[in-house]
C-alpha positions in Angstrom: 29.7 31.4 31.2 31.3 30.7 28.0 29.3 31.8 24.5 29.7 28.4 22.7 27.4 26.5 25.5 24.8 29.5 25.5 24.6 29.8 21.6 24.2 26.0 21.4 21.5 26.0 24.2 20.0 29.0 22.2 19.7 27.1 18.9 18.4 24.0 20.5 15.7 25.7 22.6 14.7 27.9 19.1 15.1 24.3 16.7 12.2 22.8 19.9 10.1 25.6 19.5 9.8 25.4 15.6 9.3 22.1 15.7 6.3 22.3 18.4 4.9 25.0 16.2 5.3 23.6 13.1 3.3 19.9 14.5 0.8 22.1 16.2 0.5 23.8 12.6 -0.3 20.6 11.0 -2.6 19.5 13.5 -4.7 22.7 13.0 -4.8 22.3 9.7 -7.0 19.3 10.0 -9.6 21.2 12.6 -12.2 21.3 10.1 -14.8 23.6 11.3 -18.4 24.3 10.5 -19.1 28.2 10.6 -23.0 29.2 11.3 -24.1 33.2 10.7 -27.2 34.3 10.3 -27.6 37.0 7.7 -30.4 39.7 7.8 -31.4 40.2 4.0 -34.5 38.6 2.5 -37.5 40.9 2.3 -39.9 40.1 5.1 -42.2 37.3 5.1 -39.6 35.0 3.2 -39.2 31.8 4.7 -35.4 31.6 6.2 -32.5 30.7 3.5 -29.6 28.4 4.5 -26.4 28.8 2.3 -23.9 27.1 2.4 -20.6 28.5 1.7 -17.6 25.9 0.3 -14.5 27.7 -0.7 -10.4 26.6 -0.9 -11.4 22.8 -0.8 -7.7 22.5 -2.6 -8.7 18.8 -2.4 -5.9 15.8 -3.1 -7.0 12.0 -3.5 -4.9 11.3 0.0 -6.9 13.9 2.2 -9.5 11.2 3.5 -10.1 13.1 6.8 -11.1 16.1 4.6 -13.5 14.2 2.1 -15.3 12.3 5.2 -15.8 16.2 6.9 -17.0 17.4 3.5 -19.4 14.2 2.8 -21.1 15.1 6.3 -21.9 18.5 4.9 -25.2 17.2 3.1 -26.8 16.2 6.3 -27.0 19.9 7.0 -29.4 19.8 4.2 -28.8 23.2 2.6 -31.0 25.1 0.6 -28.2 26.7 -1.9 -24.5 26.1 -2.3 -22.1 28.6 -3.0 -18.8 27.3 -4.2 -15.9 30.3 -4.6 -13.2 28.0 -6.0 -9.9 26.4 -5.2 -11.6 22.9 -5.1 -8.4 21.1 -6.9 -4.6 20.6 -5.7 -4.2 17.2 -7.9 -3.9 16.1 -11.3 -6.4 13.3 -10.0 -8.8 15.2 -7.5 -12.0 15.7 -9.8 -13.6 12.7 -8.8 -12.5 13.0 -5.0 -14.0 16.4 -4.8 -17.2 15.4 -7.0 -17.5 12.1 -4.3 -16.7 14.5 -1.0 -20.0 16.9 -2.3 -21.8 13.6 -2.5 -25.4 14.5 -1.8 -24.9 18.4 -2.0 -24.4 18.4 -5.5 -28.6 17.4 -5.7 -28.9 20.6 -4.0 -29.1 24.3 -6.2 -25.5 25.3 -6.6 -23.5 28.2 -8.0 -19.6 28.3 -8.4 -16.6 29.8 -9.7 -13.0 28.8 -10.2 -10.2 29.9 -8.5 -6.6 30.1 -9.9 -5.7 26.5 -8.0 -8.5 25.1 -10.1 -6.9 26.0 -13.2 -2.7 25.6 -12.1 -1.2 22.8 -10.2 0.0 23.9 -6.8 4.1 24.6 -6.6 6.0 24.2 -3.5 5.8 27.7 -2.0 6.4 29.1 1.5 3.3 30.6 3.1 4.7 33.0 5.5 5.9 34.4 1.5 2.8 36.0 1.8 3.7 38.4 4.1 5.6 40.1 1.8 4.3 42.8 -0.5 3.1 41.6 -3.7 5.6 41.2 -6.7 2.3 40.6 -8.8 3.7 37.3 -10.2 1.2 34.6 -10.5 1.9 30.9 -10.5 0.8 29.9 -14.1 4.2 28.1 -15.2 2.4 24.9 -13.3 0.9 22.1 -15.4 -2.9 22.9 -15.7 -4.9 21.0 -13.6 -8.4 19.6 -15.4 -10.5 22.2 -14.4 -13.0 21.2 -17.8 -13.8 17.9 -16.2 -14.9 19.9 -12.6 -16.6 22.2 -14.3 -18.6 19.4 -16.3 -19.4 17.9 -13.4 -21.3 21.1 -11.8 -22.8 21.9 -14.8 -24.4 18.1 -14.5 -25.5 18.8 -11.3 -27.1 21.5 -12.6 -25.4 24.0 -10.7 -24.7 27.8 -12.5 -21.2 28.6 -13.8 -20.7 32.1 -13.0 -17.7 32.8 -14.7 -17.7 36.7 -15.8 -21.5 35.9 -16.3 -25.0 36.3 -14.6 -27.4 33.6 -13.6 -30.9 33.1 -11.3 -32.8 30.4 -9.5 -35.6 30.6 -7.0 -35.1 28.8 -4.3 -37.7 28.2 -1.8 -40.2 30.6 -3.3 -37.3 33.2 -3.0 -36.0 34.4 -6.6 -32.0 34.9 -6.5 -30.2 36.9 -8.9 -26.3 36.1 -9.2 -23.1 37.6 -10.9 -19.9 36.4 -10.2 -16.6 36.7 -12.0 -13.7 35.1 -12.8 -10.0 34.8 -10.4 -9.5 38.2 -10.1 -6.1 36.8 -8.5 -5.6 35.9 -12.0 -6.9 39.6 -13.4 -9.2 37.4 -15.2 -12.0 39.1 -14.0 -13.9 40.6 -16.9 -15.8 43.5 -14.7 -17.9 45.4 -17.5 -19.6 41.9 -19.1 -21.4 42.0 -15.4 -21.4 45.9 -14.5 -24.6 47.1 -14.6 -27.6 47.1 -11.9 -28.5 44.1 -9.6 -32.1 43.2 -11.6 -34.3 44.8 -9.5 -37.3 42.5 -9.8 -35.6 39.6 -7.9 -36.1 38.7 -4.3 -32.8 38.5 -3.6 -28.7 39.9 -5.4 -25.9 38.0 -4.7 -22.6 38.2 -6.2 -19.7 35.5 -6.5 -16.4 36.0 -6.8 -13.3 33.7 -5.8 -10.7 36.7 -4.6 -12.0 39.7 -2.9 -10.1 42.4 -4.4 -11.3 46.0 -3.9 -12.2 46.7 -7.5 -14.9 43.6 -7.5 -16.5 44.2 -4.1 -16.5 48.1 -5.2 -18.4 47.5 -8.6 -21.1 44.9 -7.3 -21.6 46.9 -4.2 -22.2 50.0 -6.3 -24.5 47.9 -8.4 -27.0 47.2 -5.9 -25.8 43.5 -4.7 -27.4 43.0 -1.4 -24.2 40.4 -0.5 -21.0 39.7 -1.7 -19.0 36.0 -1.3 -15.7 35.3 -1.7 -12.8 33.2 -0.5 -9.0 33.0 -1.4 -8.0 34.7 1.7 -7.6 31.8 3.8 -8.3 33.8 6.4 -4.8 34.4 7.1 -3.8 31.0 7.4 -0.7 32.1 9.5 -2.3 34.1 12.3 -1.4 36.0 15.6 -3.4 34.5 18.8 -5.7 36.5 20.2 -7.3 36.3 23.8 -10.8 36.0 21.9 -9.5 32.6 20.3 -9.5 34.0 17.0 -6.4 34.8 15.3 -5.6 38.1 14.1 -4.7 38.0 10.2 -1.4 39.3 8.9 -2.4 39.4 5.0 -5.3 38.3 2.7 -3.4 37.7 -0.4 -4.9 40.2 -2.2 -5.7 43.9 -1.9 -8.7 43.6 1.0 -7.1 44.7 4.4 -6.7 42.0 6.8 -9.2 43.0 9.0 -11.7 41.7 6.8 -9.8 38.0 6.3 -12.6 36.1 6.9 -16.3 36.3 8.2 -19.4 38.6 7.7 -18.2 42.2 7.4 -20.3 45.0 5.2 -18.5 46.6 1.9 -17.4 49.7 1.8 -16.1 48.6 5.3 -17.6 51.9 6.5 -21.1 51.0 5.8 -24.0 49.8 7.4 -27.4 48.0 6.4 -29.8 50.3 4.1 -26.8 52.6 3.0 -26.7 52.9 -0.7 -24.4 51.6 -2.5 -23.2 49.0 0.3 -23.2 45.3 0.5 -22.7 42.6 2.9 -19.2 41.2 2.7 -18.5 37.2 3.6 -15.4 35.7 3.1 -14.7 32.2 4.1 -11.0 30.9 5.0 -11.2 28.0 3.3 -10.8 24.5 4.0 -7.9 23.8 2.7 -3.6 24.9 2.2 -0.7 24.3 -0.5 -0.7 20.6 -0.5 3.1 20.9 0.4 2.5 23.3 3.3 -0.4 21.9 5.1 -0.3 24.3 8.2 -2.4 26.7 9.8 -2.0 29.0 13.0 -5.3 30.7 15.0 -7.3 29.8 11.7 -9.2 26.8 11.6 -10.3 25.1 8.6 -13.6 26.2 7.8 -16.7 25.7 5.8 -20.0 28.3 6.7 -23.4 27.9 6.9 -25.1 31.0 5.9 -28.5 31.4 7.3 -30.5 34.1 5.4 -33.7 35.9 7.0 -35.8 38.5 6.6 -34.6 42.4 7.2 -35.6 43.5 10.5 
């Protein structure tokens, strides 16, 4: 057989195949998906906890399937939010976001930012991320207006936990919090929160937007019983797996990717009761780059964190 016709028949079965990936990419990327875990880590006789988790929102004004899935989220009725950043991926998407909340910004909240709160979002190839880290950050972008999100969950009364501590009781259950700022960024400030979880609360949760080693080391070492992050987007380009969920090639940051998403306990070695240990839960997001809205064997997700007593 002559080459020509089997290098042409090559290149158009190849320029199909892309193409079928790349719309079944996009569809994903619209699969929101609610996430439920239960959690074992209030002290007994406290009255069950449900969190939920928001994280990589990267929200723009035209995403209207997106806000609708998010606006449902308040019939859920959760007794805490936890926000780990990433909301914004538009000049104009404070207000979209703050309307999408809707109703869960009446519930008790805690946030931080992420660095696509601060920077507009560039045009970047994702499957980039499987290379190793040059350590260049995108900060060359316009800033988005991160003051006016920020104003708006400090309204609602929810706790900025940027490089800071804060606490609320919650259902007769008194939560301590830390979080710091995008350690993505390295503008995590570790020794303004270093120190022991306060002992005299229920309950010690720390916030942080991306899971690098060095954060989920110091609050695990501080006595955090839980640790919630997000950044990772699970992956967002993932191998199929017989089990239906994809097997992550990188997390964008220094935490392996066998820990890309879900409940997992920190040191990874750990278990329940061991000193020094935490649990671990990162979420994969809801969202992508704006330009690159794809996702492979990683659903869009949001979780819903149901906390109960220990044993």
């Amino acid at each position: 057989m002559p080459l020509l016709p089997v290098v042409r028949r090559t290149l158009g079965v190849g320029t199909l195949a892309g193409a079928s990936l790349a719309t079944y990419a996009a569809w994903e990327a619209r699969q929101y998906t609610l996430r439920r875990v239960t959690v074992p880590m209030l002290p007994p006789g406290h009255a069950p906890l449900k969190v939920l988790h928001l994280s990589d929102i990267h929200m723009a004004p035209d995403q209207r399937a997106k806000q609708e899935w998010v606006r449902g989220l308040a019939a859920l009725e959760p007794d805490l939010v936890i926000d780990t950043g990433d909301n914004l991926a538009h000049m104009r998407a404070v207000p979209v976001v703050a309307d999408a909340l809707g109703g869960l910004l009446d519930v008790p909240g805690v946030y931080v930012l992420g660095s696509n709160d601060y920077y507009a979002p560039g045009m970047r190839n994702p499957l980039l991320y499987l290379l190793p880290d040059t350590g260049k950050r995108n900060t060359s972008t316009p800033q988005l207006p991160w003051p006016d999100l920020k104003a708006r969950f400090d309204a609602a009364g929810w706790l900025d936990l940027t490089n800071g501590f804060g606490s609320l009781t919650v259902r007769d259950t008194t939560i301590a919090f830390a979080g710091v700022d995008d350690p993505h960024l390295s503008y995590d400030d570790l020794e303004r929160v270093a120190g022991p979880a306060d002992p005299s609360a229920d309950l010690r949760l720390a916030v942080a937007h991306a899971p690098y080693l060095r954060v989920l080391d110091q609050f695990a070492a501080d006595g955090y019983d839980a640790i919630i992050a997000g950044h990772t987007h699970g992956g967002q380009v993932c191998l199929p797996t017989l089990s239906g969920r994809g097997r992550a090639l990188t997390t964008n940051c220094d935490l392996e990717p066998a820990r890309a998403r879900g409940l997992h306990r920190h040191p990874a070695d750990s278990a329940p009761g061991d000193e020094g240990s935490a649990w671990l839960h990162v979420s994969a997001g809801l969202g992508t780059n704006p330009y690159v809205r794809f996702r492979v064997a990683c659903h869009p997700e949001a979780t819903l964190l149901t906390l109960v007593p220990t044993g």
